[in-house]
C-alpha positions as CSV (number, residue, x, y, z in Angstrom):
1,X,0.0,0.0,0.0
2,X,1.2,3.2,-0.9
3,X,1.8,5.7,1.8
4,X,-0.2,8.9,2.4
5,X,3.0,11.9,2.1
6,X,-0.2,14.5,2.9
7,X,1.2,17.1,5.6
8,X,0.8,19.9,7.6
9,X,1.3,23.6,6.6
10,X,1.0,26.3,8.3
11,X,0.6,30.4,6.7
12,X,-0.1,33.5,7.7
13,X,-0.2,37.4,8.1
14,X,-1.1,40.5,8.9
15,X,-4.7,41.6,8.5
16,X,-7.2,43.9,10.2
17,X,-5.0,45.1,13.1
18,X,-4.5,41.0,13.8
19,X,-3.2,37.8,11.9
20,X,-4.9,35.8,9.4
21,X,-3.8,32.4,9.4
22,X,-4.5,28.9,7.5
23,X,-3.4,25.3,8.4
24,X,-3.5,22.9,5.2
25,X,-3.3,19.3,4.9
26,X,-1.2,18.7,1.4
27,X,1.3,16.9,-0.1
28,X,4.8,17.5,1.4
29,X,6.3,19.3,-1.8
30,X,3.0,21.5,-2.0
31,X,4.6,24.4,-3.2
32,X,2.3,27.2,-0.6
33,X,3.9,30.6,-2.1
34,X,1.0,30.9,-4.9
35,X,-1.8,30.1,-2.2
36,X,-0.3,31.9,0.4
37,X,-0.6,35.3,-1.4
38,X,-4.0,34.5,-3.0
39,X,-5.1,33.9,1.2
40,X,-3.5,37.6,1.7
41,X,-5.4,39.1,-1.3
42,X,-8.5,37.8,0.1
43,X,-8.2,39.4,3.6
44,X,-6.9,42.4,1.7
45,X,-9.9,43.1,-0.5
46,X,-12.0,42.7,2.2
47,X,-10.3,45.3,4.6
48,X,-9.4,47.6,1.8
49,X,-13.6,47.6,1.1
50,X,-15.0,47.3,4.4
51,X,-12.8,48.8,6.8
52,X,-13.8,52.2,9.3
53,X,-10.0,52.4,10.0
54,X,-9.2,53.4,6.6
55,X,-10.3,56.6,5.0
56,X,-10.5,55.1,1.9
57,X,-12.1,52.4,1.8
58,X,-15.7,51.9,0.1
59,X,-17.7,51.7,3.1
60,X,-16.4,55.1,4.3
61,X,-16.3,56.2,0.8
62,X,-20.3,55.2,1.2
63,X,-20.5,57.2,5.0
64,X,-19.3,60.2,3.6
65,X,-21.9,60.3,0.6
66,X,-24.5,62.6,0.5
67,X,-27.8,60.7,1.9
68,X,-29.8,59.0,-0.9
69,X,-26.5,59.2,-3.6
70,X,-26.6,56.0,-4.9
71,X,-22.6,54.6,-4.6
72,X,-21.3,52.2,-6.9
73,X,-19.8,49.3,-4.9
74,X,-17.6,46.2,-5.6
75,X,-19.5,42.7,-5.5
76,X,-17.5,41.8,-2.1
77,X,-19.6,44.5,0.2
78,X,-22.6,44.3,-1.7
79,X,-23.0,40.9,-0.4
80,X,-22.1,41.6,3.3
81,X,-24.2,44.0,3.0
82,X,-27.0,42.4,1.7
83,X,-26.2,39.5,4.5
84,X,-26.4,42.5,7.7
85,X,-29.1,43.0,5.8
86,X,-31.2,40.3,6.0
87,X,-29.5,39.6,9.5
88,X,-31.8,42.7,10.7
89,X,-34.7,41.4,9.7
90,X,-34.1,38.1,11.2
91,X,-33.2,39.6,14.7
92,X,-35.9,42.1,14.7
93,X,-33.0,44.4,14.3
94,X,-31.1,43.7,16.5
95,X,-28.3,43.1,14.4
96,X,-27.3,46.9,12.9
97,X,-24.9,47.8,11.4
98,X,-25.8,51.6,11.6
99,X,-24.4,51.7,14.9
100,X,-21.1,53.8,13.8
101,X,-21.7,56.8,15.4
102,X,-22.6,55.3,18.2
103,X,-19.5,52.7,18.2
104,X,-17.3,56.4,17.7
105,X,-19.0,57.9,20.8
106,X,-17.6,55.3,23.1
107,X,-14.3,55.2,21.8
108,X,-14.4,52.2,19.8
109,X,-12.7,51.8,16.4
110,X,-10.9,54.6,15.4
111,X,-12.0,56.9,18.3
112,X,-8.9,55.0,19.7
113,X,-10.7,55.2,23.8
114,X,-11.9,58.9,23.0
115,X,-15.2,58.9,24.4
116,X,-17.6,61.6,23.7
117,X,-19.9,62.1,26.6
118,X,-21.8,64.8,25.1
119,X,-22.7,63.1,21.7
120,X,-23.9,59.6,24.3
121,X,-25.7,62.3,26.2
122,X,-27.7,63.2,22.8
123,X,-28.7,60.0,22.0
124,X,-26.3,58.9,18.9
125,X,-27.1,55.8,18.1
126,X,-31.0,55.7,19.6
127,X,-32.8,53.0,17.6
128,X,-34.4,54.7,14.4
129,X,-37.4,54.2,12.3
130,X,-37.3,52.8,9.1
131,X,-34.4,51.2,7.4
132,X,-31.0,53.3,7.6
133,X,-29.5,51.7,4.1
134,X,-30.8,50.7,0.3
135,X,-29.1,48.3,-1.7
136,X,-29.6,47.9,-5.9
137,X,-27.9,44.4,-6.1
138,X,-28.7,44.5,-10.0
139,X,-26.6,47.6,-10.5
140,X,-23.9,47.0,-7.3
141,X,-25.7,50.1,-6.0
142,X,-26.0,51.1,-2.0
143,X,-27.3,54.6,-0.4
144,X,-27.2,56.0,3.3
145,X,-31.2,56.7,3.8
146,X,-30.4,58.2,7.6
147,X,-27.6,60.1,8.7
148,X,-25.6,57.4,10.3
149,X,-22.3,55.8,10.1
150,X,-22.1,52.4,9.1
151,X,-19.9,49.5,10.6
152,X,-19.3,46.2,9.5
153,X,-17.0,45.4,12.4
154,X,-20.0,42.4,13.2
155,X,-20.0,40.6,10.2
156,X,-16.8,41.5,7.8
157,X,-14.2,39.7,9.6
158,X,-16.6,36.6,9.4
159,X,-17.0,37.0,5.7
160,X,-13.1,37.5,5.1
161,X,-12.4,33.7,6.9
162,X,-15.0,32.8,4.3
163,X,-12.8,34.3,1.9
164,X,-10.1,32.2,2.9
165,X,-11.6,29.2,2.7
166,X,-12.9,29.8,-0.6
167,X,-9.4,30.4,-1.5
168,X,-8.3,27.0,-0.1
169,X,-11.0,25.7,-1.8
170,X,-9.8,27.1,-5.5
171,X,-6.7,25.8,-4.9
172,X,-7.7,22.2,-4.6
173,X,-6.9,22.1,-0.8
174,X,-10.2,19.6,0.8
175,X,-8.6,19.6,4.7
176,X,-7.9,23.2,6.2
177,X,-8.7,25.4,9.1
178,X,-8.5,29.0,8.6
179,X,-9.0,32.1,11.1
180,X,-8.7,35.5,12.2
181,X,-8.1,36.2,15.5
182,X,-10.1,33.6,16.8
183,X,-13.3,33.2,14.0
184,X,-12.4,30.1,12.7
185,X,-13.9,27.6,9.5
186,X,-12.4,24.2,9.1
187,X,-13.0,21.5,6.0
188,X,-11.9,17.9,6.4
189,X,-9.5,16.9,8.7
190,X,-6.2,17.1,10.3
191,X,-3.3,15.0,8.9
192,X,-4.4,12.4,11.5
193,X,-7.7,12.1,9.9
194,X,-9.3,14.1,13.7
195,X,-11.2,16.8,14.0
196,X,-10.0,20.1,14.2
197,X,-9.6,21.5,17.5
198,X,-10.2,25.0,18.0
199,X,-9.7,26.3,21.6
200,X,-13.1,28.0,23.5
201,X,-11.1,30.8,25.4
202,X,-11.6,31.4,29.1
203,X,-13.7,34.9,29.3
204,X,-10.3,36.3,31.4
205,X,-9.6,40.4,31.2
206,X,-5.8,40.9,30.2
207,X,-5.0,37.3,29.3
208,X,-5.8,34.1,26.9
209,X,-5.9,30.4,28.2
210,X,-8.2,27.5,27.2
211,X,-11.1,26.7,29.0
212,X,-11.8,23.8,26.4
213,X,-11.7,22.5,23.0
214,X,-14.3,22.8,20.5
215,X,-14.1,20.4,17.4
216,X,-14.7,21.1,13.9
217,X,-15.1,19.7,10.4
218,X,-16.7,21.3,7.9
219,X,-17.8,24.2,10.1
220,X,-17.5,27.2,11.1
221,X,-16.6,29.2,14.9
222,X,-16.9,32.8,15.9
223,X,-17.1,34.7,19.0
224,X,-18.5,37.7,20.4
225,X,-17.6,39.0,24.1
226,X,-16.8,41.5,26.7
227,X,-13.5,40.6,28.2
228,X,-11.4,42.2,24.9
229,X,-12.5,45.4,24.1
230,X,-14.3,46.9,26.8
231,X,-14.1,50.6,28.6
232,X,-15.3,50.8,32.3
233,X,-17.2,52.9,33.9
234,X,-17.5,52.8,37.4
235,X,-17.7,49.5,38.1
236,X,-19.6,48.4,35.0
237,X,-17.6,46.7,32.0
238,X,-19.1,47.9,28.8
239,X,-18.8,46.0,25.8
240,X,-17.3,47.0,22.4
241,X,-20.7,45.6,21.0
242,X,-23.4,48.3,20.5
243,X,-27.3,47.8,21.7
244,X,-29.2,49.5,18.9
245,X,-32.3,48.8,21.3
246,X,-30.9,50.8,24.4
247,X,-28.6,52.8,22.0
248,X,-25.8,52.1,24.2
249,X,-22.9,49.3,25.0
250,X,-23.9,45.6,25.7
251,X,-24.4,45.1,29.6
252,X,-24.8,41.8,31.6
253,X,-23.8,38.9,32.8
254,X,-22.4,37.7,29.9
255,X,-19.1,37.3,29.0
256,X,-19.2,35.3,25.8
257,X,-21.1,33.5,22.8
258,X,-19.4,31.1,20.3
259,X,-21.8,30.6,17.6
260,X,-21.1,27.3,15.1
261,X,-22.5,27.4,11.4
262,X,-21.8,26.5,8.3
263,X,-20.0,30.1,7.3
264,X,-18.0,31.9,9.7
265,X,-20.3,35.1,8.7
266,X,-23.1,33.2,10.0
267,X,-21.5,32.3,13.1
268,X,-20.2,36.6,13.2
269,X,-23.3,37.8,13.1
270,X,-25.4,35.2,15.7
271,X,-22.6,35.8,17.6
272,X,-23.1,39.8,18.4
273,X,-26.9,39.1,18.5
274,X,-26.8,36.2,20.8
275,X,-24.3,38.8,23.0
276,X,-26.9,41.5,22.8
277,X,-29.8,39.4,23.8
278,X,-27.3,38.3,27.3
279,X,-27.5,35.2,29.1
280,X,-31.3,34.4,29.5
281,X,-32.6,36.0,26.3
282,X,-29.8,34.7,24.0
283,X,-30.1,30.6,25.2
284,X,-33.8,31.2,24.4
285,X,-33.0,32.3,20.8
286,X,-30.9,30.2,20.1
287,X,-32.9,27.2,21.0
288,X,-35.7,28.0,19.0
289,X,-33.7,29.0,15.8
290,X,-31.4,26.1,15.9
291,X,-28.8,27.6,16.8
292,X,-25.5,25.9,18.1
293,X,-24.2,28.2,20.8
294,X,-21.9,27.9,24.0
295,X,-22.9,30.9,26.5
296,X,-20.2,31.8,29.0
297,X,-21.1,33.7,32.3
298,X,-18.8,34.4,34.7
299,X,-20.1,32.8,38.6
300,X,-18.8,33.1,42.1
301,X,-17.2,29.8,41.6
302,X,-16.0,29.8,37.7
303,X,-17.4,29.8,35.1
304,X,-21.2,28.4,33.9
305,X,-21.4,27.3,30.0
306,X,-24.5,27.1,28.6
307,X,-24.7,24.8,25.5
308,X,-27.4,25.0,23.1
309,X,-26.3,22.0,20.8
310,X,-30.0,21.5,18.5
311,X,-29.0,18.0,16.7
């Protein structure tokens, strides 16, 4: 019998203030250099299109348009913003991406931990009537219908690990796991023909470690939580992730959700509503849409997981 000479690889880089990385299962004398710098075009296109760090990129290109201009955009952001989207409507809009403004008044994102009391004090970011956005998918139109900034920060990292696996995919690669910063999608297997094990981080303020290991094969991981980016007030810890309900920062008990689905911009976007909805609210959703969801909340004596696991 001829012996399997499939191994492991391992690539990466810099990508959205992180590291985008890939682990392949290939032949020993896979020559990676072509793959790896289609994986760093993919990550590229998607921060050069949908970042709010850069100036020029076509989402702030589309923020700084006059309301109801119609802006021609690339195929890329049409569809994640077609996906927010129809992520609104699913979660009764909870899931919003016109948030910016509000996002900018705590310090988040580029406001680099200014905060702006008096713009809180006014209300930016109070939930609105009517849709904030209008897409023309036909002619790769969108247009700003309210004056509000919007953010993809909840869904675009989600869609770029998509983007790497696509790329895998092209390339003939059937066993991978790729991530950024922690979002995760896996196909097939590791060389051992296992799982892939992706770690479920301990919700621990100013360091990382394991508090167990979630497997995956042909599926996707993403996490939303309070313990990264946070400000504090008082003695309240207030989430990077944005309320459009309350018009303010997530508060609660909750310290994390990891969403699994079949993309990782599935799993993105569950993830910050599941946050939103805290740890009574979200276990309830997620149960009766199906979702697969592990709910940590810090106790007195560690840590209670809540697993909503519908198969």
């Amino acid at each position: 019998m001829k012996m399997s000479t499939d191994t492991r690889h391992s690539l990466n880089g810099p990508t959205m203030g992180t590291r985008w990385t890939a682990v392949i299962v290939a032949d020993a004398a896979f020559d990676s250099a072509a793959l790896a710098a289609d994986l760093a075009a993919a990550v590229a296109c998607v921060d050069e299109q949908m970042s709010t760090w850069k100036p020029s990129s076509d989402l702030m290109r589309l923020n700084r348009a006059a309301l109801g201009e119609w802006q021609a955009m690339p195929p890329q952001i049409m569809a994640v913003l077609a996906a927010a989207e129809g992520m609104a409507n699913a979660s009764e809009g909870l899931f919003d991406i016109s948030v910016g403004d509000l996002v900018a008044a705590w310090g988040f994102g580029p406001a680099l931990g200014r905060i702006d009391p008096a713009r809180i004090k006014a209300g930016v970011g109070k939930a609105r009537l009517g849709p904030s956005f209008a897409l023309d998918m036909s002619k790769g139109q969108a247009r700003r219908l309210q004056d509000v900034q919007l953010d993809l920060s909840g869904i675009a990292k989600g869609y770029a690990v998509d983007q790497l696996a696509e790329t895998c995919a092209r390339h003939g690669i059937a066993n991978y796991l790729v991530g950024i910063d922690g979002e995760m999608r896996a196909a097939g297997h590791r060389p051992d023909a296992a799982p892939w094990a992706v770690a479920l981080e301990a919700p621990l303020v100013g360091s990382r470690s394991a508090l167990g290991v979630i497997e995956l094969s042909d599926r996707a991981v993403a996490t939303s939580g309070d313990y990264r980016h946070f400000v504090t007030l008082g003695q309240a810890r207030l989430s990077h992730t944005m309320n459009p309900h309350t018009g303010g920062p997530v508060q609660g008990a909750l310290a994390s959700v990891s969403v699994l689905a079949d993309t990782c911009m599935q799993a993105d976007a569950w993830a910050t509503v599941l946050l939103i909805l805290g740890e009574v609210a979200g276990p309830a959703l997620a149960r009766a849409r199906g979702i697969e969801a592990i709910f940590l909340v810090p106790r007195a004596d560690g840590v209670e997981q809540i697993v909503i696991n519908p198969n």
